[in-house]
C-alpha positions in Angstrom: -175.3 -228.0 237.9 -176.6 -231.5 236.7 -173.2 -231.2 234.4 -170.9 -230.7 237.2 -173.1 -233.4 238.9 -172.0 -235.9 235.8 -168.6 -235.0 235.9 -167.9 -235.8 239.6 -170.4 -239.0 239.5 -168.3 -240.7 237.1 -165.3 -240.3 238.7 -165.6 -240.0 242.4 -168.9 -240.4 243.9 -170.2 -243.5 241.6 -167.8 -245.6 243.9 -168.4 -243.9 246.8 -171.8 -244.3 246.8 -171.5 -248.0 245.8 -169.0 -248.5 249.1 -171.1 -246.9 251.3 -174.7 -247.7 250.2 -174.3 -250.7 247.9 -177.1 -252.7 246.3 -179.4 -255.1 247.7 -178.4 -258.8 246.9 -180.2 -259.7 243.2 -183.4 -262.4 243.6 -181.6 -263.9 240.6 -178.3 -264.9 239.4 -177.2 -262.7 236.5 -173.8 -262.9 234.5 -172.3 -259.9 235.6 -171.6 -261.1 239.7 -170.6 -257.8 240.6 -173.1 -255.3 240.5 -175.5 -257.8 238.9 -178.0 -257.0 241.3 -178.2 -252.9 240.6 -178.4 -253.9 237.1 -181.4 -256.2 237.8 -183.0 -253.3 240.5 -182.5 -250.1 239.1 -184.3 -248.7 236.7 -181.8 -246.2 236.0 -180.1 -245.0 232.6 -177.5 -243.5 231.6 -178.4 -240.0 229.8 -175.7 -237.6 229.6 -176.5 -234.1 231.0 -175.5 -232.4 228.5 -175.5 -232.4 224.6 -171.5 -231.4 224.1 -169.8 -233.7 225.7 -170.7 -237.6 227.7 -169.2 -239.3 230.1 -169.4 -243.1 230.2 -170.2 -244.4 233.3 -168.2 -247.6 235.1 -169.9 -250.4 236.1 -170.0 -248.2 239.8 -172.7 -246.1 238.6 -175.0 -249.3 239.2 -173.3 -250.5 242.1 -175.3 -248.7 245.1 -178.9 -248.6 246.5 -179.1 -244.6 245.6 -179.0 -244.5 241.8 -178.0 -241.1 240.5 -181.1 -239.7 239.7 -182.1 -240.6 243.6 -183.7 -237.6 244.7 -181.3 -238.0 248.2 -178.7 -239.0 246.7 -178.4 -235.9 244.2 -179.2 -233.4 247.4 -176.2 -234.5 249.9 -174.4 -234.6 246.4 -174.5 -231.7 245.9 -174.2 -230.6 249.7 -170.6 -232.1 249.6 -169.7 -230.4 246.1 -170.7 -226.8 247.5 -169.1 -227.3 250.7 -165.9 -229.6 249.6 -165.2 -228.3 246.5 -165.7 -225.0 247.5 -162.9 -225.2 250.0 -160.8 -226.5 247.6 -161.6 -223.5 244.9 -161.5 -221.5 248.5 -158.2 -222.4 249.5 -156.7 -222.6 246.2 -157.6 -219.4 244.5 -157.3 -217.1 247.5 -154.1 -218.6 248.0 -152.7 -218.3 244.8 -154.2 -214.7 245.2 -152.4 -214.4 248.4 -148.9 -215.5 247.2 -148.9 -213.5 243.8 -151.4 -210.5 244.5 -151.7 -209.4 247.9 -149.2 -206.5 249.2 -147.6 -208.1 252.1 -146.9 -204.7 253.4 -150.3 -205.0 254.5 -149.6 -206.6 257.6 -148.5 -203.4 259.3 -151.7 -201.2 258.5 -153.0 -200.3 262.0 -155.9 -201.7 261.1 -154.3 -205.0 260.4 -155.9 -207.6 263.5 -154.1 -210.7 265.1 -154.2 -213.4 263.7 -156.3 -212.3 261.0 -155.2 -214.8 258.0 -156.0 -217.5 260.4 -159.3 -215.9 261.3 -160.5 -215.2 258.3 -159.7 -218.9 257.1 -161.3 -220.2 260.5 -164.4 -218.1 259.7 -164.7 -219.4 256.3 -164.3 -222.7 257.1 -167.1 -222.7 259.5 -169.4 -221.1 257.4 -169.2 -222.7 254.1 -171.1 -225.9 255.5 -174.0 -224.4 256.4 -174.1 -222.1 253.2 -174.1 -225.5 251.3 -176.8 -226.9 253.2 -178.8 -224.3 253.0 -177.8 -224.2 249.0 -178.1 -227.1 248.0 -182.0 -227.4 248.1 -182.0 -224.5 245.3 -179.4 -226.5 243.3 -181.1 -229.6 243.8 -184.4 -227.8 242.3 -182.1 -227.1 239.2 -180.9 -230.7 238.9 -184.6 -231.7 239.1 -185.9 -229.5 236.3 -188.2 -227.1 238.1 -186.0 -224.1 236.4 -185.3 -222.3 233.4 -181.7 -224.0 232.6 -181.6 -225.2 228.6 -178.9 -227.3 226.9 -178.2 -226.7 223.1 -178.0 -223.5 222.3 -180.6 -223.4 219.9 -182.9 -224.0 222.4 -182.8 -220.2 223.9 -185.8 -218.2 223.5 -184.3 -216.5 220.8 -180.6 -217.1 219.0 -179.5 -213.5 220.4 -180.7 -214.9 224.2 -177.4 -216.8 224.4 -175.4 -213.3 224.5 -178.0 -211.2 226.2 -178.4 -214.1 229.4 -174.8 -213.1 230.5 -175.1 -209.2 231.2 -178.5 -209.8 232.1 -177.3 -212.1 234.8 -175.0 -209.6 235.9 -177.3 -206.6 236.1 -180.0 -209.0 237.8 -177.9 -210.6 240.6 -175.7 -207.0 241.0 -179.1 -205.1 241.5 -180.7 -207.8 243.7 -177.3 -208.2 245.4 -176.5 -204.4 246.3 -180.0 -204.3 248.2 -179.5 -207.2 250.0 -175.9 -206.2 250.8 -177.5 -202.9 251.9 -180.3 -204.5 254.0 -177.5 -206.5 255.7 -175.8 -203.3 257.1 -179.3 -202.1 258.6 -178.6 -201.7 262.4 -180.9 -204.6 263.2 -179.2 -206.8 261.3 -175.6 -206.0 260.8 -174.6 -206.8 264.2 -176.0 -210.0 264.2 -175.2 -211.3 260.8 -172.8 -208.8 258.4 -170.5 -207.8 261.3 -168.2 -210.9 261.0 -167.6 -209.6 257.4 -166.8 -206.4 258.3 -164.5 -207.6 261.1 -161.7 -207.4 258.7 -161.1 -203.4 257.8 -157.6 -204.4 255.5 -158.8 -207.3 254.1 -156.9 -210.5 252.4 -158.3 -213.0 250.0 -159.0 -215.2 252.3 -161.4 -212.8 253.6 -163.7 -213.5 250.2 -165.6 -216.1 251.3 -165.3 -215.2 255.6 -169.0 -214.5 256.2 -171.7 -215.2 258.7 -173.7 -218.3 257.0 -176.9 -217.3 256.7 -175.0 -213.5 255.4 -173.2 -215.6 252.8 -176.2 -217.4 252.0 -178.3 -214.4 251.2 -176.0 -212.9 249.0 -175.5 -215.5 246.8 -179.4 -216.2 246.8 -179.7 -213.8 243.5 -177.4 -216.2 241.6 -179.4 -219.4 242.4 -183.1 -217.8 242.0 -182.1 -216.2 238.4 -182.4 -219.7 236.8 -186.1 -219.9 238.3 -187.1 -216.8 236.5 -184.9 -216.6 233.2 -183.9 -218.9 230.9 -180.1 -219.6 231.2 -177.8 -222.1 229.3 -176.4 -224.9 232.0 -172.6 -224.4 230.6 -173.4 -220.7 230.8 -174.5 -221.2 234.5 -171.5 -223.0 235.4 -169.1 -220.7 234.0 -171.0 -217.7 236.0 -170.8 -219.8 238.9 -167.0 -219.7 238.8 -166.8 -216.4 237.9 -168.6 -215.4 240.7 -166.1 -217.2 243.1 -163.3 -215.9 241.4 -164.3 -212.4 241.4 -165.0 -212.5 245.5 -161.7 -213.2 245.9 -160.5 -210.4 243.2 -162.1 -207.4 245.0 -160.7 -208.5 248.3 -156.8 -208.9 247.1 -155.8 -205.1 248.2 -154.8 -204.5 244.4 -156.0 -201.7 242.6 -155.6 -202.1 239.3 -157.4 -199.5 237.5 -159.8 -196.0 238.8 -162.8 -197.2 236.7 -165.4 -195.2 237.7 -167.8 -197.8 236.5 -167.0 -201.5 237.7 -167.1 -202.3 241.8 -163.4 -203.9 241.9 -161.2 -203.7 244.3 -160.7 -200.4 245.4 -164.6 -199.6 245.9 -164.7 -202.6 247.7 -161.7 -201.6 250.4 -163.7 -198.6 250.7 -166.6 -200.5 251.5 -164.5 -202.1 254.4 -163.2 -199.3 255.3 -165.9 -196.3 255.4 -168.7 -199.6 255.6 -172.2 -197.4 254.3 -170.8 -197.3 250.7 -170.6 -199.2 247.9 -172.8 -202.1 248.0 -172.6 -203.3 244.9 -171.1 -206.6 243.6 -169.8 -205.7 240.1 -171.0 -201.9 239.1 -171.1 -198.9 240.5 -174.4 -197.9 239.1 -176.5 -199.0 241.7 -174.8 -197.7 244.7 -175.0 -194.3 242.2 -178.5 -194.5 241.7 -178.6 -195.5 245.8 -176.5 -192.4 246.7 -174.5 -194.5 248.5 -171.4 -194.3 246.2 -168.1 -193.3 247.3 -165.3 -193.1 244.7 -162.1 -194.5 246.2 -159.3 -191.6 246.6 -156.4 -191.2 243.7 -154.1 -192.3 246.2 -155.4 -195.6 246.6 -153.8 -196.2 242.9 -150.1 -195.3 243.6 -148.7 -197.8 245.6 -145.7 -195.5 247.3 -148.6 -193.4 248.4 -151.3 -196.3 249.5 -148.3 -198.0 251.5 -147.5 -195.0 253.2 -148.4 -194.6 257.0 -149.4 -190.7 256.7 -151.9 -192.4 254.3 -152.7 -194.9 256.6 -153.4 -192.3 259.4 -155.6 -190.6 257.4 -157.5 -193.5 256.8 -158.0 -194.7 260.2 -159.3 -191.6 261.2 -162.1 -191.6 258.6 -162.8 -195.1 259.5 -162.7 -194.5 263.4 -165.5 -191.9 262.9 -167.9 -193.8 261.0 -167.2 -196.9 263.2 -168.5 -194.9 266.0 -171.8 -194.4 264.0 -172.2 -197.8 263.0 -171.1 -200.1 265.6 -169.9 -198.0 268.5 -166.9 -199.5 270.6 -164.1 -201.0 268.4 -163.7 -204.6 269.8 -161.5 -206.0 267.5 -157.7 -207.0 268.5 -155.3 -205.6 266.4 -151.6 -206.5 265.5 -149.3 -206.1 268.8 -146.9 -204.1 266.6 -149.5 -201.7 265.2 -150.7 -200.8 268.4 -147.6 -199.5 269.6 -147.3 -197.2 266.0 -150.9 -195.4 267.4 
């Protein structure tokens, strides 16, 4: 993350941080009158983050108190990039996934609650603060060098390690993810932390990232410990990082693309919303096989005259009405006025 950290340094937070928190006056004059006292304080250098690419830094990166490698300075940092940036990946991505991928036909599923677009965007804006905070200590850990994260290439453990660090980050945080996932819907726990998640049976993209904060947190802890316990490339790390963001919104867009009876998309995932015990799994289906707590989605839910149909639609309420009972007894959600009176 020390790359990203670079990146947005040099062209955002380097000023804000000499506005805010600027240097203490120098004990000498110095040629330079502007930030001739950081100059003569810090004893901060410029290193770039990463081998590929460097970013020169303005005459800002030496203007505040906080220098960039400021242990505080680095952790609210990052704080801001998780929760402000995430918004904006939030609210640009699902939207995009909204206005080009989502079936607006949606709306009239029975299923379908009031309000929910709104809610769902609500719920994720108030819980993507404190899934930064609690974060960005991990990240800040990274940043610091207490993990596994290499530069060049050539420094991986072997030259094959570059290739084999990306589907063993996916089998690693998609096994530790499906049993944390499946903790989450133990009766103690589900009501008090999964059940926000699960208040949305037809979900939208904007439902990707509409969790509980301390449920959100957990499941993304798998991606943030990996680093602490294999060796992963930092550009590698980043580009998982986004991939991972992209792909919560991807199995919560309502389109299913292909019956692929071995990768989690968007179809298992509905199912998961819909029957809630099955299918736990982030990007496979193997561990929710090897669980026994697979359920393949029905051919159906791959033609779209059927899947839009409200016979089809009956039938699924009813199978999710049943379980509902099991797992969390009354129905208090508030549904569409207009679906109510199709019932």
């Amino acid at each position: 993350m020390d790359v990203i950290l670079e990146l947005i340094d040099t062209y955002l937070f380097d000023h804000m941080y000499a506005a805010v928190l600027p240097a203490l006056p120098a004990p000498y004059d110095f040629p330079d009158k502007v930030f001739a006292n950081a100059t003569a304080i810090q004893t901060w250098q410029y290193k770039p983050a990463t081998a590929y690419y460097s970013l020169q830094p303005s005459q800002a990166a030496w203007g505040s108190a906080w220098a960039r490698d400021n242990m505080y300075r680095q952790g609210v940092s990052l704080f801001l990039i998780l929760w402000l940036f995430g918004l904006l990946n939030y609210f640009v991505f699902a939207g995009l996934s909204y206005l080009f991928v989502f079936d607006k036909k949606t709306f009239e599923h029975p299923k379908f609650l009031k309000n929910q677009i709104w809610l769902e965007i609500k719920q994720a804006n108030s819980a993507m603060p404190g899934m930064a905070l609690m974060t960005a200590p991990l990240m800040l850990l990274e940043v610091r060098g207490f993990g596994k994260l290499y530069d060049k290439f050539e420094e991986a453990p072997a030259p094959w390690y570059n290739w084999l660090q990306l589907p063993l980050f996916l089998l690693f945080t998609d096994f530790a993810i499906y049993w944390i996932h499946r903790g989450l819907h133990h009766p103690w726990v589900y009501k008090h932390l999964h059940k926000p998640h699960h208040k949305w049976i037809m979900p939208t993209p904007f439902a990707s990232h509409a969790f509980h904060p301390l449920d959100g947190y957990a499941q993304s802890l798998p991606y943030h410990i990996f680093p602490f316990i294999f060796p992963l490339q930092k550009l590698a790390y980043v580009g998982l990082f986004v991939f991972i963001n992209f792909w919560t919104i991807l199995i919560h867009d309502g389109e299913y693309i292909a019956n692929n009876p071995i990768i989690n998309g968007a179809a298992c995932h509905s199912v998961h919303h819909l029957a809630f015990n099955y299918n736990y799994g982030q990007y496979t289906t193997l561990w929710d096989r090897l669980g026994g707590s697979y359920r393949a989605p029905e051919e159906e839910m791959f033609k779209k005259e059927v899947k839009m149909n409200k016979k089809y639609w009956e039938k699924e309420v009813k199978v999710m009405e049943s379980i509902l009972q099991d797992v969390e007894g009354e129905d208090d959600r508030d549904y569409a006025p207009e679906s109510k009176k199709s019932r």
